[in-house]
N, C-alpha and C positions, 0 to 999 in steps of 0.2 A: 591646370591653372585655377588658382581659386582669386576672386573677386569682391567686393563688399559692397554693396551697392544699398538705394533708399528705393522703395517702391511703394506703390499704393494699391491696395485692392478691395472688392467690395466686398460687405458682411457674404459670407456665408463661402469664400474663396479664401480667405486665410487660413486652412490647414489643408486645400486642398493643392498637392503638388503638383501636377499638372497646372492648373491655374499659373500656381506661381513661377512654373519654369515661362510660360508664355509670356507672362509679365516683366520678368528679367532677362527675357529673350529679344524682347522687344526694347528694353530699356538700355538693352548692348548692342543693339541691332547684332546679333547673330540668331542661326537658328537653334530651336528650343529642343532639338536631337543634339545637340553638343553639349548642352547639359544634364549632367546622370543627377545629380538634387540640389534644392535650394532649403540653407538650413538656416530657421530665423532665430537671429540675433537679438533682438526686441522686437516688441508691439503694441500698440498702442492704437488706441480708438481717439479719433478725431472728429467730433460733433459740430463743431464751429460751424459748418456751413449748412447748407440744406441739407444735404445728402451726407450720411454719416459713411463713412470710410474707415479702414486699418491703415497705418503708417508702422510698414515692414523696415527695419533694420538686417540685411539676411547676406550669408555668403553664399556665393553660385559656385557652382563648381564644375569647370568645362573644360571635358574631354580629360575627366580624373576621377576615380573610385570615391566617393563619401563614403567615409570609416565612422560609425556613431560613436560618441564616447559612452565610456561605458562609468558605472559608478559604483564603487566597491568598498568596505569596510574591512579596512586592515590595521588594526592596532596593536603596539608591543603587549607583552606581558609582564606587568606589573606589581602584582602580586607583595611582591617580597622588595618592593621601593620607597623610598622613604616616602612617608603620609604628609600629604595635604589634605586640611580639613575644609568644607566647603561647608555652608552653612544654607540652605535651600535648596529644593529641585527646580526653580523655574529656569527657563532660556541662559541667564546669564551664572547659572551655579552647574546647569549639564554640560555646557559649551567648556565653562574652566574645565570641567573633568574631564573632556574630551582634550582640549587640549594637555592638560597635565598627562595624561596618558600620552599621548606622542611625546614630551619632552622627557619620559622614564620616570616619572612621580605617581604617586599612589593617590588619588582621590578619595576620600571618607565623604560622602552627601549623609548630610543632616537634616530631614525634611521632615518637619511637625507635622504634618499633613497625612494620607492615605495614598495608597499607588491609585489609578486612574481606575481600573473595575471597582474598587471597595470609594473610590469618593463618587460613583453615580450612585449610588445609594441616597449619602445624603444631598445630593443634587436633586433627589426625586422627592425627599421630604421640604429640603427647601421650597421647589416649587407648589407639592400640592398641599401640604402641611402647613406654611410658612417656619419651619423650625430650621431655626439654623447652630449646626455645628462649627462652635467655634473655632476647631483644630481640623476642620474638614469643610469644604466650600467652594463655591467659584473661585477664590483668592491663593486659598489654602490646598496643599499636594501636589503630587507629582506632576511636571511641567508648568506650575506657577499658575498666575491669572489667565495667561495663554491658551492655555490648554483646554479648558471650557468657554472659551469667550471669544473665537474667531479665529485666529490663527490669521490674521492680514500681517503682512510679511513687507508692506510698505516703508521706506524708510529715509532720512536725508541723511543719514549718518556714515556717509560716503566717504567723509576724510577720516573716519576713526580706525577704521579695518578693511578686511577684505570684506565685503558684503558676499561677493557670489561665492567666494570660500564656503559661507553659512550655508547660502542657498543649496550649494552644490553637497555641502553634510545633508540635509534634508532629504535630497532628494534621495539619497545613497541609503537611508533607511524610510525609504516609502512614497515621498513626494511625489507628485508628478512631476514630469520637466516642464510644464509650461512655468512654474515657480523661477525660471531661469529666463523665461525672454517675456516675462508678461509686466506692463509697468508698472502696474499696480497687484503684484503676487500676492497668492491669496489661497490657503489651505484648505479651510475651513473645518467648525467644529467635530463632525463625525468624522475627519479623518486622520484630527493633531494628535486624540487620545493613543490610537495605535505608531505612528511617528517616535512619538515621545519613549511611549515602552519599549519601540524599536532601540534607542540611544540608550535608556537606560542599558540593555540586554548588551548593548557593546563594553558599557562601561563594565559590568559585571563579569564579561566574559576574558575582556582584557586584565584582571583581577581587581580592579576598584572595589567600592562599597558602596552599595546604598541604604539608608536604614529609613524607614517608615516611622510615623508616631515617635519619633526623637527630637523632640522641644528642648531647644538650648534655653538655659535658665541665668547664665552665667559666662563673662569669659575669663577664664585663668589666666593672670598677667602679673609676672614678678618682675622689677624694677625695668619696667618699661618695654618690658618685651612678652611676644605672646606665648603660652607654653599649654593652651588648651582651650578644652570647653567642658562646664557640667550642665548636663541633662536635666531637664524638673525632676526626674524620678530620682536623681542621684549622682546618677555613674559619670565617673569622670571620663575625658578624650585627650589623648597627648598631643601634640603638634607645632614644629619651629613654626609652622603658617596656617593663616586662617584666613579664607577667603570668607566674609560677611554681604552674603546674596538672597538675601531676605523677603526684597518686593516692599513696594511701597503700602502695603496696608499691615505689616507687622509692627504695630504700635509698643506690644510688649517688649522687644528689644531696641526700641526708641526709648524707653522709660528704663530697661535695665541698661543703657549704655550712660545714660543721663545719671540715674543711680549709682554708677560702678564711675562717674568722674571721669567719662572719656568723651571727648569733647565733640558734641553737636551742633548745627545751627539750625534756627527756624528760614523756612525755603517757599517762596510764592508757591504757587498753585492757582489752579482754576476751578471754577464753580458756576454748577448752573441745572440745567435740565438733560433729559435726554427729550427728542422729539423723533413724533411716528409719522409719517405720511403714509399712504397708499403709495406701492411700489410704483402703482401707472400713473401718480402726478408725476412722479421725478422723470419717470421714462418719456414721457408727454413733453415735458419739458427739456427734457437733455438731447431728444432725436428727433424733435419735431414733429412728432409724428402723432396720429393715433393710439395706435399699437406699437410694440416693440417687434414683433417678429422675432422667431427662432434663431434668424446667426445673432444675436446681437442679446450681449449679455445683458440683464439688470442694470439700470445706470446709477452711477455714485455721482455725489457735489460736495462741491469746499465751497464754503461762503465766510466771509471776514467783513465786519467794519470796524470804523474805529466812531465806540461813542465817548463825548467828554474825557477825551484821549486815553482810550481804555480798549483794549481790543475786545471785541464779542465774537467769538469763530466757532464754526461748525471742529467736529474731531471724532476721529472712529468711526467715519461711517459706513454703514452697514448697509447694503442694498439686499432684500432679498432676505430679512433677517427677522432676530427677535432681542427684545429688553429683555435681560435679565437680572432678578434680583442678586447682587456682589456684596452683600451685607456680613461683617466678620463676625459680627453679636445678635443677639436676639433683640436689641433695643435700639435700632438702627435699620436706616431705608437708606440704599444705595443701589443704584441701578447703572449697567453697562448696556451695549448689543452685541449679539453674534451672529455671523451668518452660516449655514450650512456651505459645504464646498458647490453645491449647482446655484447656491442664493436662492431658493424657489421658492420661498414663503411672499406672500400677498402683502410686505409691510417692506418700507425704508422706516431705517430709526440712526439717528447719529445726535452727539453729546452735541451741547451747542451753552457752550461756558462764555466766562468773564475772566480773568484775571483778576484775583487776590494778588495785590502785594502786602509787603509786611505792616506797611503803613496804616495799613487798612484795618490791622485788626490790634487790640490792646494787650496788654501783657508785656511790654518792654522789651526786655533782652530774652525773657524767657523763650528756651530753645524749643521746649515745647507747646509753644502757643497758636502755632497752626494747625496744630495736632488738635487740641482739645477747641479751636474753633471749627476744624471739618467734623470733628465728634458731636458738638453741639445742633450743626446745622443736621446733620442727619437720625437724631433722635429726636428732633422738633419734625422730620419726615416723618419719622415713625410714630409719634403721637398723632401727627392730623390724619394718617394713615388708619388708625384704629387699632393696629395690631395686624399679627399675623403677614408680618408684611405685604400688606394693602398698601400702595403708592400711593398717596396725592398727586391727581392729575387736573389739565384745565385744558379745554380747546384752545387753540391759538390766537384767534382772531379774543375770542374772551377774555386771555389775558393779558394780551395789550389794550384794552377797554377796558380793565380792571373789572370784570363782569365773574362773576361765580357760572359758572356752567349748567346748566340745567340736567344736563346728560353728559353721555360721554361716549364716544363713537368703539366702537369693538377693534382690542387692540391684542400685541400679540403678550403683555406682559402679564404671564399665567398665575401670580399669585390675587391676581384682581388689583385694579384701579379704582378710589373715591373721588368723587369732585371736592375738590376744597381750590380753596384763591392762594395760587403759589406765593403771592406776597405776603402772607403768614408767615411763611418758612423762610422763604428768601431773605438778606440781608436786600433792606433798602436799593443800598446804591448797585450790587446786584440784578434786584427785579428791574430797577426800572432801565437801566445797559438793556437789558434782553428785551424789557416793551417795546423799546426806541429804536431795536436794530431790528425785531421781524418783520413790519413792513417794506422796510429799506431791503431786507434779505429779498422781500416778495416782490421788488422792482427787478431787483436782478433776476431771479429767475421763477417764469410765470408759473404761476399755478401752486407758489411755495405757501404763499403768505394765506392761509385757507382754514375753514375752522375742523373741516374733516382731519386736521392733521391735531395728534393730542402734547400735551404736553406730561413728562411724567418725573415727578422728583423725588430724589436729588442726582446729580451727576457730580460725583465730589471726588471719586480716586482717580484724578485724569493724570497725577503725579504724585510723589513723594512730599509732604508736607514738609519732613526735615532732611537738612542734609548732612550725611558724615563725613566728614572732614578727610582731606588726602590730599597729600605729596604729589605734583605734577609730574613729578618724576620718574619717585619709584611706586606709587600708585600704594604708600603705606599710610596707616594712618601716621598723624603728625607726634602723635604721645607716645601710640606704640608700636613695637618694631614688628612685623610678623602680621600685623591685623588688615587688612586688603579689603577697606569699604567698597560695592562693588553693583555695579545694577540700578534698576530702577530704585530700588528702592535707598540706597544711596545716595538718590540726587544725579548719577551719571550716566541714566539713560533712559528711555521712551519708548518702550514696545520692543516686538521677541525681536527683532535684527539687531539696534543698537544694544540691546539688553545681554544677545552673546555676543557680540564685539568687547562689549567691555569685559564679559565675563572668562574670554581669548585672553586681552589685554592682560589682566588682572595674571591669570595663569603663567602665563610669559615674564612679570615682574617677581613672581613666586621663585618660579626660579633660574632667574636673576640674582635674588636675595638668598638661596639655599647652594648656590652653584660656589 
């Protein structure tokens, strides 16, 4: 007999089984020798009260064999099937491959970028050089922005796809299983690089394609249908379909799709800072405690208000992590966080934006006016910066006093920080949303609102500035037939879960249209 029950137990008793046969032993009233294991289903940390707890989702299983599932990588051979062209390697461009693979389609990945060993190279110039490789980056190569930038697996994009589907590919080339029952799943950096080459290796193995340093220049479309792609260097790609899974900071095929008369729109977004605390204010604050103690992981916050009816909200946060510079040019400050998979660095840092609407910024219909206003805000970073990508940074409490910083507290974002007064850089109605909500953040929860905590800008790729346009149906672009806008950077998703959902989605409308 298997059973599904809720239970609760204390830090440092949630992986241990014995514990939790006791516990569901007790919550069945039978005894805890009739059950052979209890397998948890979710988990979750509940801090609300004094006493920080686990809240177990878990099946018992009494007086019957627990069989573990196992997780395995079996795809057809593809080889010699008709090509689908994919335009990116991040989440939503490997996920279509992988799906095209299961449905007998041939995947071609087109990734402007470098495989994961050849882009830490310029990861290490980025940070200790500030040089940045435009075709190579936190943004740019194999597994997308993801891949260097945390690997949080969190998601609300429940109704779009199978979520655990994803999880459950993850895990089948390397994940841990906690990614499967934990609420807030979470990879992290030193362990998505090798993941990621994991999928590649299936897709290659199943006979796909991946090609490195292949910068699409162009796409081939004759009387409204697609029939390819050319490369900057030249070489043409034949293809009834094209999935376009680019990621939201490819500006240059925002500007050749705009060029080539396929229809875009300009798309809100948000803007704002990222900010660092000390990991022990947030943990202080979220267990009540002192200390956090060993069962108990790094604590994360979501914080939202609404000022002069505008939402100001925490995003990405990162417990246990680092800022890193995400800048796709040499003439631009853009900053993310990641966190390693234990979280163990001495810093929380998470984005803490505003909403841009279109209203907000000038340029009329023009489709690419959010584009060239997040371009702007982040090369006025990079001037008050100095160069070398040096952030502009400010204490907290500073810059809602409009105060210039005298100093600046030791943070973790390795290209170095300057004091400058973020309302330089900031748009107005911007800085002053962010002045007006951190206090109000530091009501809610104690020990936020602090000047030990830094402030570091800009926080500007929290989305796709434009969107391209598509069919709710067949998920084709609306001009031309064969073209599959598709991903983040599309406008149809937000981080690596809904990023392969759509990029599943998109693969399954492929073919749809080629069947």
């Amino acid at each position: 007999m298997v059973k599904e029950i809720e239970i609760v137990c204390q830090p440092g008793q949630q992986e241990d089984q014995t514990a939790l046969k006791k516990l569901s032993a007790s919550a069945l009233n039978i005894s805890p020798q009739k059950i052979s294991a209890v397998k948890i289903l979710k988990r979750s940390i509940d801090a609300r009260g004094r006493k920080v707890v686990y809240r177990m989702h878990v099946q018992v299983f009494i007086d019957e064999i627990y069989v573990p599932e196992t997780f395995t990588v079996n795809y057809p051979d593809v080889k010699t099937a008709k090509p689908v062209i994919i335009i990116g390697a991040g989440p939503a461009g490997l996920f279509a491959a992988l799906r095209c693979i299961e449905m007998g389609l041939k995947p071609i990945i087109l990734e402007r970028g470098k495989d994961v060993k050849q882009r830490r190279r310029d990861l290490a110039n980025i940070n200790k050089q500030g040089l940045v490789n435009p075709e190579s980056n936190y943004c740019f190569g194999e597994g997308g922005a993801g891949t260097y930038s945390d690997g949080k697996l969190y998601t609300r994009s429940t109704k779009r796809g199978d979520v655990n589907a994803v999880l459950k590919t993850f895990v089948a080339h390397g994940a841990t299983e906690d990614i499967l029952i934990d609420a807030r799943p979470h990879i992290g950096t030193n362990k998505l690089p090798q993941i990621i080459t994991s999928i590649k290796d299936s897709i290659l193995n199943a006979g796909g394609e991946v090609q490195f340093d292949a910068k699409v220049s162009a796409l081939l479309v004759e009387f409204g249908k697609i029939k390819g792609v050319q490369l900057a260097l030249g070489e043409k790609l034949f293809a009834d379909a094209v999935i376009l899974a680019t990621g939201h900071s490819a500006r240059d095929i925002f500007e050749m799709l705009h060029r080539q008369q396929i229809l875009i729109e300009p798309k809100p977004f948000a803007l704002g800072v990222r900010i660092e605390h000390p990991q022990e204010i947030i943990d202080q604050a979220q267990y009540h405690c002192e200390h956090r103690g060993p069962d108990l992981p790094p604590s994360y916050y979501n914080l939202v208000e609404q000022v002069d009816d505008r939402g100001v909200f925490s995003f990405c946060m990162c417990p246990g992590g680092i800022i890193a510079p995400c800048a796709t040019d040499m003439d631009e400050i853009v900053v993310n966080g990641w966190s390693p998979s234990k979280r163990n660095n001495p810093f929380a840092n998470s984005g803490t934006v505003v909403q841009v609407n279109l209203e907000d910024v000038a340029g009329g219909d023009d489709p690419l006016k959010m584009l060239r206003f997040q371009r702007e805000i982040e090369q006025l970073a990079f001037k008050a910066g100095g160069g070398k990508l040096v952030a502009p940074a400010q204490r907290m409490i500073d810059f809602a006093e409009n105060r210039l910083s005298a100093n600046l507290p030791v943070n973790s974002y390795l290209p170095g920080t300057k004091s400058v007064e973020l309302r330089e850089i900031l748009p107005a109605r911007i800085n002053e949303r962010l002045r007006r909500a951190l206090p109000v953040f530091g009501r809610k929860m104690k020990g936020y609102y602090t000047n030990e905590a830094i402030l570091v800008g800009v926080e500007s790729r929290t989305s796709s500035p434009v969107k391209i346009l598509r069919d709710k149906e067949t998920l084709q672009h609306p001009q031309v037939i064969g073209l599959f806008p598709c991903g983040e950077g599309a406008g149809y998703a937000g981080g690596i879960i809904s990023a392969a959902i759509d990029g599943i989605n998109c693969a399954t409308a492929v073919k749809n249209l080629l069947s």
